[in-house]
N, C-alpha and C positions, 0 to 999 in steps of 0.2 A: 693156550696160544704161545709160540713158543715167535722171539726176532732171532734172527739170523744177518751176518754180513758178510757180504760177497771184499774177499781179499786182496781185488783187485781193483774194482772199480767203487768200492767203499758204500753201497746200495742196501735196503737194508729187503727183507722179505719175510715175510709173517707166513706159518704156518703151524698146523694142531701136533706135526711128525715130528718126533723125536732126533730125526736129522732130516737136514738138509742138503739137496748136489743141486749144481751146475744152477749157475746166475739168471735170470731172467732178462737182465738190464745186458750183459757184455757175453763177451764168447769165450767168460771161464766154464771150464769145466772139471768137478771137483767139487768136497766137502765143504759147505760155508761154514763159516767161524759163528757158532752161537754164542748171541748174549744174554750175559744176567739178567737183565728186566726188559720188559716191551718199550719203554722209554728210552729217551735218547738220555743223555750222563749230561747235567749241566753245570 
C-alpha cells in the first residue's frame, strides 16, 4: 500500500499503484506527491 498527497488540497489517498493522478477530494488534476510511510510524520 502505497499514501500519496494531493499538492493542493493537502488530502492524503491510499493505493497498491505504484503512482498516483488526479485527487479524489479537489479538482487537481495531475501526479500526487507520494509518501515515505503510510502514517502521517509526527
Amino acid at each position: 500500500m502505497n499514501r500519496y498527497r494531493c499538492p493542493i488540497c493537502g488530502n492524503d489517498q491510499y493505493t497498491s499503484a505504484e503512482t498516483a493522478k488526479d485527487c479524489i477530494y479537489c479538482e487537481y488534476e495531475g501526479e500526487l506527491d507520494k509518501m515515505e510511510t503510510l502514517e502521517e510524520e509526527g
